[in-house]
C-alpha positions in Angstrom: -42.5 6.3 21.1 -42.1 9.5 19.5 -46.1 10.4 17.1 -43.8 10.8 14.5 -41.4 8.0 14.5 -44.7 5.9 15.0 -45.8 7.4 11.6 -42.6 6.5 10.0 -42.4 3.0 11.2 -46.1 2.5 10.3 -44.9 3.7 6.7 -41.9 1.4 6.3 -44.3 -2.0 7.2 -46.5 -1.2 4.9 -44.1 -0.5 2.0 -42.6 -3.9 3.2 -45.9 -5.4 3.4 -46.6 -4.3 -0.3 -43.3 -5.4 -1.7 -43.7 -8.5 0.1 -47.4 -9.5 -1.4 -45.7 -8.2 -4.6 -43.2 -10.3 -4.5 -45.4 -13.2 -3.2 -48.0 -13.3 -6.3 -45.5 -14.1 -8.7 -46.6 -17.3 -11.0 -43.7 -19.9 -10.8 -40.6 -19.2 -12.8 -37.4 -20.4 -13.2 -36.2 -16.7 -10.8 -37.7 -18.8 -7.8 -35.0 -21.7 -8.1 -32.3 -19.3 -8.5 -33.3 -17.1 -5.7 -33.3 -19.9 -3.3 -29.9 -21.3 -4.3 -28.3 -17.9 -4.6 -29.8 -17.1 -1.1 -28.8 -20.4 0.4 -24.8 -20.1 -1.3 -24.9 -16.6 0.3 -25.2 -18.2 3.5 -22.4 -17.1 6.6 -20.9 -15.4 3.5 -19.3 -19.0 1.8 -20.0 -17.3 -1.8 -18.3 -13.9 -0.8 -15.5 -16.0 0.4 -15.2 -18.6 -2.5 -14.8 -15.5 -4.9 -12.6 -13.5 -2.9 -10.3 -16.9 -2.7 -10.4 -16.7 -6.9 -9.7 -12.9 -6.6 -6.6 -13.3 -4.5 -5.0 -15.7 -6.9 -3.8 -12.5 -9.0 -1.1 -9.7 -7.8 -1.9 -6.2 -7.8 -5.5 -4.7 -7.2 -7.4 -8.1 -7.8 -5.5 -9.3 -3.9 -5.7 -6.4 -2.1 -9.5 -6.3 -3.3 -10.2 -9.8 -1.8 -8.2 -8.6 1.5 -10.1 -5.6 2.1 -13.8 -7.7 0.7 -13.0 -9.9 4.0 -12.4 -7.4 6.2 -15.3 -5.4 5.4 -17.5 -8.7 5.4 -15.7 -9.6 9.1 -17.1 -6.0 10.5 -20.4 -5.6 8.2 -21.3 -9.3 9.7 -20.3 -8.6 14.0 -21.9 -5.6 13.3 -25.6 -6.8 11.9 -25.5 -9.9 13.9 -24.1 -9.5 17.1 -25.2 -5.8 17.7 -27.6 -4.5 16.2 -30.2 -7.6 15.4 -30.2 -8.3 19.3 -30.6 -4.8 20.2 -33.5 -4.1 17.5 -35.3 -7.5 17.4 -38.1 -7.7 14.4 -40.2 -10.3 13.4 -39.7 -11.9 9.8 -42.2 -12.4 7.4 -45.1 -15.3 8.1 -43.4 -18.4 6.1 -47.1 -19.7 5.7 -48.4 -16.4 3.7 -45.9 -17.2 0.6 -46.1 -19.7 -2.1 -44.2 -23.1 -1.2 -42.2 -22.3 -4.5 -40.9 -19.2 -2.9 -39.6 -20.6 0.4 -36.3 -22.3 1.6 -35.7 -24.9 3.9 -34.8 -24.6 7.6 -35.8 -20.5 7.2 -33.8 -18.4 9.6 -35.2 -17.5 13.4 -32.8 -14.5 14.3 -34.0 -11.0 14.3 -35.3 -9.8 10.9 -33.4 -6.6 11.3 -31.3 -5.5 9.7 -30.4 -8.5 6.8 -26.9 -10.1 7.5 -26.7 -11.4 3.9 -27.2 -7.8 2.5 -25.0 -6.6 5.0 -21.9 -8.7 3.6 -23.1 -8.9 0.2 -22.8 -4.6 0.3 -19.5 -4.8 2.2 -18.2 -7.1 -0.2 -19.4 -5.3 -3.4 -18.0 -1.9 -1.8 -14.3 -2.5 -1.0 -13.5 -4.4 -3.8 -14.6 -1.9 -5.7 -12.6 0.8 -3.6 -9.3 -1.0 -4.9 -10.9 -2.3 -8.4 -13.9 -0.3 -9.7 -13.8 -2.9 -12.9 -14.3 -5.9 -10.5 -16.2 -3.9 -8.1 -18.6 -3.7 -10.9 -18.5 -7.1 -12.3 -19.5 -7.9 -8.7 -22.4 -5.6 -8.1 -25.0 -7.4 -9.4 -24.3 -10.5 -7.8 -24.6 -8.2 -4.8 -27.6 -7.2 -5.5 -29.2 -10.3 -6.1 -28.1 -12.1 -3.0 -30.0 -9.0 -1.4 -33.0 -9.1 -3.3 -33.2 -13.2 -2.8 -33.6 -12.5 0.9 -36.6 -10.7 0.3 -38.1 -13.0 -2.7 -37.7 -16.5 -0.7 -39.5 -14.4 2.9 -36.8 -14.6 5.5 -36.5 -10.7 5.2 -38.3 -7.6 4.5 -37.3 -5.0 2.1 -36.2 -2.3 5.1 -34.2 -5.1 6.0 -32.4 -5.6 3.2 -32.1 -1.4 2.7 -30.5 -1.2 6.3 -28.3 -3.9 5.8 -27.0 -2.9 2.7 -26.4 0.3 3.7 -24.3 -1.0 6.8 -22.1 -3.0 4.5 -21.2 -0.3 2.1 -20.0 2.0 5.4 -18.2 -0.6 6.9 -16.7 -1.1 3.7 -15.9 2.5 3.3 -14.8 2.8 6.9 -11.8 0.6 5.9 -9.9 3.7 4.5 -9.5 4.9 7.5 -7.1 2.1 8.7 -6.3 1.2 4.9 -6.4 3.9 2.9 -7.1 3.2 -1.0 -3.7 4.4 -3.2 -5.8 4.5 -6.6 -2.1 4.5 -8.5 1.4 3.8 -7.3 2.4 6.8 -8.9 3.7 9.9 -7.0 3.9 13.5 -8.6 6.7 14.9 -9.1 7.6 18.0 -11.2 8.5 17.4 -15.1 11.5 18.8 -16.0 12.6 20.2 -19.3 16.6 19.7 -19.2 17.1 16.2 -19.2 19.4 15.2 -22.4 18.1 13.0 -25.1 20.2 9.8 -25.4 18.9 8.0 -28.6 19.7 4.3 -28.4 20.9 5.0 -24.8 23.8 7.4 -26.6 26.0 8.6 -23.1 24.2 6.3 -20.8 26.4 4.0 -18.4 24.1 1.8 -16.9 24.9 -1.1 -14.3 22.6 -3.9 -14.3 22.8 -6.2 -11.1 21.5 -9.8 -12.0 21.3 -10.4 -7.9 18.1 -8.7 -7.9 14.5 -9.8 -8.6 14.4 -13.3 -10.2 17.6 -15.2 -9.8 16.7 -17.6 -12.9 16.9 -13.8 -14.8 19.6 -12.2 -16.5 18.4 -8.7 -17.7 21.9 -7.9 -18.6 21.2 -9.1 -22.7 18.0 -7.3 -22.9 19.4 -4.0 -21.7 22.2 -4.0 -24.9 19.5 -4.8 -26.9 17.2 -1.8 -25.5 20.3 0.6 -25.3 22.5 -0.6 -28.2 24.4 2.8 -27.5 24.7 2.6 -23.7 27.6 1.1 -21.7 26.0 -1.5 -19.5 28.2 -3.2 -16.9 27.6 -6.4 -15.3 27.6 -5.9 -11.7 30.7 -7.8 -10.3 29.7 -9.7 -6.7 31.0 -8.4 -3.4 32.0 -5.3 -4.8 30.0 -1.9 -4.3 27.8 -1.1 -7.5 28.5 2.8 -6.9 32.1 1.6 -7.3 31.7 0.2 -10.3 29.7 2.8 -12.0 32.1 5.5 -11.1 34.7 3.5 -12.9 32.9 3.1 -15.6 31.9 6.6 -16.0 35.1 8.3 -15.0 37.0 6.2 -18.0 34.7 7.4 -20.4 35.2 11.1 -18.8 32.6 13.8 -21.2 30.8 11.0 -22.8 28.4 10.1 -20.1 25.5 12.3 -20.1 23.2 10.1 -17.5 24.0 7.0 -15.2 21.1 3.7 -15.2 21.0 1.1 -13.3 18.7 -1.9 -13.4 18.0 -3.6 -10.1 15.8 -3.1 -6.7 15.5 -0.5 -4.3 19.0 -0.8 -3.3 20.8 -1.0 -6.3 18.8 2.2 -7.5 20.2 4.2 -4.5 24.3 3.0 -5.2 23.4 4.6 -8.5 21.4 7.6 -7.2 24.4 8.1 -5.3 26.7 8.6 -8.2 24.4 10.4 -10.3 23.7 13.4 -7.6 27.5 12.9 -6.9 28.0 14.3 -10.5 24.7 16.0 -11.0 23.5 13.6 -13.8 20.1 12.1 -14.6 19.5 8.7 -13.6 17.8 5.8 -15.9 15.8 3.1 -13.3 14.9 -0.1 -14.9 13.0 -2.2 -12.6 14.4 -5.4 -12.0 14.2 -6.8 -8.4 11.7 -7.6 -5.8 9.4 -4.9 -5.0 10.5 -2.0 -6.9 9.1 0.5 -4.8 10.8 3.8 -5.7 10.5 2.8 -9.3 6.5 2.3 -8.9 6.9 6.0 -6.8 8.2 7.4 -10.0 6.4 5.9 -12.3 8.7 3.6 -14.4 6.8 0.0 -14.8 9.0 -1.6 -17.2 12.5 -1.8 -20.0 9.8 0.1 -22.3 8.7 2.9 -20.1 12.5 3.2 -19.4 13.6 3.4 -23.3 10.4 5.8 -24.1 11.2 8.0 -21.7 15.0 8.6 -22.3 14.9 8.4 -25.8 12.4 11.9 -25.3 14.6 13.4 -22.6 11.1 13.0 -20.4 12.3 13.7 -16.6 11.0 14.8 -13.5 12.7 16.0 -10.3 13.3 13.7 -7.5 14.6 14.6 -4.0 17.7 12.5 -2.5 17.7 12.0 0.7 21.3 12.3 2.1 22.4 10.6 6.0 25.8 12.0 7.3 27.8 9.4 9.3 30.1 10.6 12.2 32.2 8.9 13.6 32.8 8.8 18.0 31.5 6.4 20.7 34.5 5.3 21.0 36.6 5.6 17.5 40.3 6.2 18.2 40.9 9.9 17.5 44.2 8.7 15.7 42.5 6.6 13.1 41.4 9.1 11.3 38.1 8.8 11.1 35.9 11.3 8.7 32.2 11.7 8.7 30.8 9.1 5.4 27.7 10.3 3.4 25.2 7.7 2.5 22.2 8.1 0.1 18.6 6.9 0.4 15.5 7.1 -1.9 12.7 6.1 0.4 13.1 5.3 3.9 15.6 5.4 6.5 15.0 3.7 10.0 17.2 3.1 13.6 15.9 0.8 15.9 13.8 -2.2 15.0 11.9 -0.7 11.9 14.1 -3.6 9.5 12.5 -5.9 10.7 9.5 -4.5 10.8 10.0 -4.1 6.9 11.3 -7.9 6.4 8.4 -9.1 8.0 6.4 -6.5 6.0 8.0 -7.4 2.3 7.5 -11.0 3.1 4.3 -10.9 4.0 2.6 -7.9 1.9 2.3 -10.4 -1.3 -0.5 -12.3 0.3 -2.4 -9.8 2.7 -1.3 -6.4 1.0 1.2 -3.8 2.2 -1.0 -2.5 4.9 -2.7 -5.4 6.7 1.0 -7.0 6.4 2.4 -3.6 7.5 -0.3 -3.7 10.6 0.8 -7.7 11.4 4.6 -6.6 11.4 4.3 -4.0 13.7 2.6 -6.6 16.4 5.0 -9.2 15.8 7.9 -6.6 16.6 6.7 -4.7 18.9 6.1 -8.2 21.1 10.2 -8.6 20.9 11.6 -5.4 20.6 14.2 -3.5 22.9 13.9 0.3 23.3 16.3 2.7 21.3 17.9 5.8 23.6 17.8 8.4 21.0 18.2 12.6 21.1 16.3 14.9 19.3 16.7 18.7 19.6 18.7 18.3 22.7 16.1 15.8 24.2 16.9 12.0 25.0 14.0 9.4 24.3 13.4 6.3 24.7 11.7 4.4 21.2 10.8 1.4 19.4 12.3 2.9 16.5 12.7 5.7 14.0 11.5 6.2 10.7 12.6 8.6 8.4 11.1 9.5 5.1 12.1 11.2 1.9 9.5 13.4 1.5 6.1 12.7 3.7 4.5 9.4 3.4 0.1 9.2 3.3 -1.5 8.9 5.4 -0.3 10.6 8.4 -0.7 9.9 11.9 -1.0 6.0 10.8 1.3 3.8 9.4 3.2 5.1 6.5 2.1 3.7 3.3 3.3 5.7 0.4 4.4 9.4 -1.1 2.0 11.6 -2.7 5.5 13.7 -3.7 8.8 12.9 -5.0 9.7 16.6 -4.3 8.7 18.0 -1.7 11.9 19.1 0.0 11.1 17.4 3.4 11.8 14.6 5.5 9.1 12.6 7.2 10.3 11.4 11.0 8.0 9.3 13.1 8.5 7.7 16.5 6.7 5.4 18.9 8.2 5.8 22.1 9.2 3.3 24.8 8.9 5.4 27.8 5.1 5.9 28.3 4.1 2.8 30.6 2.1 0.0 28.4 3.2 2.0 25.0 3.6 -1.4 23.4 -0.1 -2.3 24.0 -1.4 1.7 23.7 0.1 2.0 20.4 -1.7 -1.1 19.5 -4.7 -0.3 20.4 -4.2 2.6 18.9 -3.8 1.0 15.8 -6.4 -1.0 15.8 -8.5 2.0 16.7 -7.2 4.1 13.4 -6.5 6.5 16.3 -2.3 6.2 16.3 -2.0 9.8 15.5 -3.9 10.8 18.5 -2.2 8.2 20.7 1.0 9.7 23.1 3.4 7.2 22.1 3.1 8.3 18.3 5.3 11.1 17.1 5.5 12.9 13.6 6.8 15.8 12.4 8.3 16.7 8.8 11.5 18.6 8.7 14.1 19.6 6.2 17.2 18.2 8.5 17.8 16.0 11.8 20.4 15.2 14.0 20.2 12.1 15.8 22.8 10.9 18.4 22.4 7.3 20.2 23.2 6.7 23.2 24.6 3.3 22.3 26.0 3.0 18.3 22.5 1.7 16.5 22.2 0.3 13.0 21.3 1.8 10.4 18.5 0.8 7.3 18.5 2.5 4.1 15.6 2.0 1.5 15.2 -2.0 3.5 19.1 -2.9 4.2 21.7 -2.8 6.8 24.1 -0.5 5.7 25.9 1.0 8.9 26.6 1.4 12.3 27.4 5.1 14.4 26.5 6.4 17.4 25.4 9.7 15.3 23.0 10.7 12.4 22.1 13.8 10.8 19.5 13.1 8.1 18.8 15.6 5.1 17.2 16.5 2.1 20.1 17.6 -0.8 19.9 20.9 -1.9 19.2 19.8 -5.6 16.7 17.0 -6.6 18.2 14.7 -9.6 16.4 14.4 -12.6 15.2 10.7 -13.3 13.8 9.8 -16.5 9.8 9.1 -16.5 8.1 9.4 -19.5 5.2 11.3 -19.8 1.5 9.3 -20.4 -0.2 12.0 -22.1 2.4 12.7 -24.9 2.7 8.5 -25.4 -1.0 8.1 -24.9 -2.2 6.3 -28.8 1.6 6.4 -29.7 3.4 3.8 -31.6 6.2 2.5 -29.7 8.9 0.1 -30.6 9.1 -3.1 -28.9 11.3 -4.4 -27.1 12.0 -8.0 -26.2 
């Protein structure tokens, strides 16, 4: 050993030995009994996991804290006890030198270094604090007790406890790299100052679909009562909603001054179709599922929807345009013409829908990206290659996913946009015709290395033509919507304004309510 790493070492024990004797002639208190019992609940992590089985009984932040707490306790723990406390084996502290007050029954005979319980107590502490720093602080201390206990009831000493809470916090923080932390869901965008006023919803024609979201739910009432102005039409079953809103607006020709719609993902891009159609602003009132393009823009609720229009608050939002041709083997006679379709976040050929269905159904309980990683295995296990070409270049892939606008963080799995407006497309690829892709990207992703892997493909482009060699169908934004043997995916040349009101002005503001 090194004269100088001697001297350290030599340094440490006796700072531990000193904490230790510290520790050890403190007259009998009431700390001693809760020490022991904090130390013992603490034990293979049963109190980490009791409170992280509280924390995922709430949506939002408070689940994907408790996710990420037991994934960072899963590596913190491997790591301190089945690494490194076999490969740097230390003695613990003599049980017969401390008071009887201090110690716990059946003491631990592992390795001394580094403390597991401070490992998972940091890890814990850390990553629910990377997606809640409110709970992550409310947890701290409990943290920091469990850690000290190890060293007050003499199973540990205090370098122990140092190492191993310093392994938990950077496993915990080494969780970004496979799930990175989105501290809000919403994306920038640039305000814009043209979007019309409509008082009391005043030239708004706004279709509310009562298919989406809760079924027991019928938003249709509380719209007329939030827009007493607006036209709101019932969405009629079985028939498109784009349909219906173009009727709606083209009989009140130079009245309508913006088009709403309340709904999910797909109702908001029948309406986003009609409102870049006629270059109008669009309302979104978030009424189904998931909402994710109205979490991307930053519209939460009726209120944030009323707020903002009743301002004229907007910001500009790319649409993301598909051309459909028609060929592969379409009679010539029938007259055939190539259809546009809209979308607002994602496009995909291949077997990406189900890779979302699996995702949406099970992101609720694990959060969007462990539930994004789980989908992926479960369809890559069953899925049939895709002959695609790009650029004059036939592939063979799993599937393709386009994006309006890039999606963080790249070379993973796509997760979310840090821009509504960026004027690109993001296109990624895992391809089929590298031998063991399946298991390689896999790995990969297991590794947080998929953007290094071969069978990963990104690139972010303005436009893209995609011809299959065999008529694929197409997802829009999570659904079905077509089949073609050809695809050319673009950004429109103008973004549409869609009203999102503006936190700073509103910030201390008194705001009607509405019910």
């Amino acid at each position: 050993m090194l004269p100088w790493i001697r001297r350290a070492a030599d340094d440490v024990n006796d700072a531990d030995l000193a904490v230790s004797r510290a520790i050890s002639s403190m007259p009998p208190s009431g700390i001693d009994t809760a020490m022991k019992g904090l130390s013992v609940a603490a034990d293979h992590s049963l109190l980490w996991f009791a409170i992280a089985v509280l924390l995922a009984g709430r949506r939002g932040a408070s689940r994907k804290a408790s996710m990420r707490g037991v994934i960072a306790i899963a590596g913190a723990s491997a790591t301190a006890n089945a690494l490194l406390k076999p490969l740097l084996p230390r003695r613990r502290p003599a049980a017969a030198e401390l008071p009887a007050y201090h110690t716990i029954d059946n003491p631990p005979t592992s390795s001394s270094f580094p403390s597991g319980h401070a490992a998972s107590a940091a890890a814990f502490a850390t990553a629910v604090a990377l997606e809640s720093p409110k709970l992550g602080l409310a947890i701290a201390p409990l943290a920091a007790s469990v850690a000290y206990s190890r060293v007050h009831v003499g199973v540990h000493w205090a370098s122990d406890v140092v190492a191993g809470a310093a392994l938990g916090t950077g496993v915990a923080l080494a969780t970004r790299r496979w799930w990175p932390v989105r501290r809000t869901d919403e994306a920038r965008a640039r305000p814009l100052d043209a979007a019309p006023e409509l008082p009391r919803g005043k030239g708004l024609v706004l279709v509310c679909n009562q298919r989406s979201g809760d079924p027991d739910y019928d938003p249709a009432d509380d719209l007329e009562a939030a827009f007493p102005a607006a036209v709101v039409v019932r969405a009629v079953p079985d028939r498109d909603l784009d349909e219906q809103l173009d009727e709606a607006a083209t009989a009140r020709d130079g009245w309508v001054r913006a088009i709403g719609v309340a709904g999910g993902d797909g109702s908001v891009a029948a309406a986003a179709a009609v409102a870049g159609r006629g270059h109008l602003p669009l309302v979104v009132v978030p009424t189904g599922t998931l909402n994710h393009f109205a979490r991307d823009v930053g519209v939460y609720d009726l209120q944030e929807a009323v707020d903002a229009t009743g301002a004229g608050e907007a910001v500009a939002v790319d649409l993301g345009l598909i051309d459909v041709h028609p060929g592969h083997g379409a009679d010539p006679k029938s007259g055939a013409v190539m259809r546009t379709r809209c979308f607002l976040n994602t496009a995909s050929l291949g077997s990406y829908p189900d890779l979302v269905r699996l995702r949406e159904k099970w992101q609720g309980r694990w959060g969007k990206w462990p539930a994004f990683a789980a989908a992926l295995v479960t369809v890559l296990r069953d899925a049939e290659p895709v002959e695609i070409k790009v650029d004059g270049r036939w592939l063979s892939v799993w599937f393709l996913f386009v994006g309006n606008g890039p999606y963080h963080p790249r070379g993973m799995v796509p997760a979310w946009r840090p821009s509504l407006d960026s004027g690109l497309l993001d296109v990624r690829w895992l391809r089929a015709d590298i031998r063991f892709s399946r298991l390689r990207a896999v790995l990969a992703l297991g590794l947080g290395a998929l953007g290094h892997s071969r069978v990963y493909h990104q690139r972010e482009v303005a436009e893209l033509d995609v011809e299959l060699a065999v008529p694929g169908i197409l997802a829009t934004d999570g659904e079905v919507v077509e089949e073609a043997g050809r695809y050319t995916f673009r950004v429109a040349k103008d973004p549409i304004p869609v009203y999102r009101r503006r936190e700073e002005r509103w910030t201390g503001r008194d705001r009607p309510f509405v019910g």
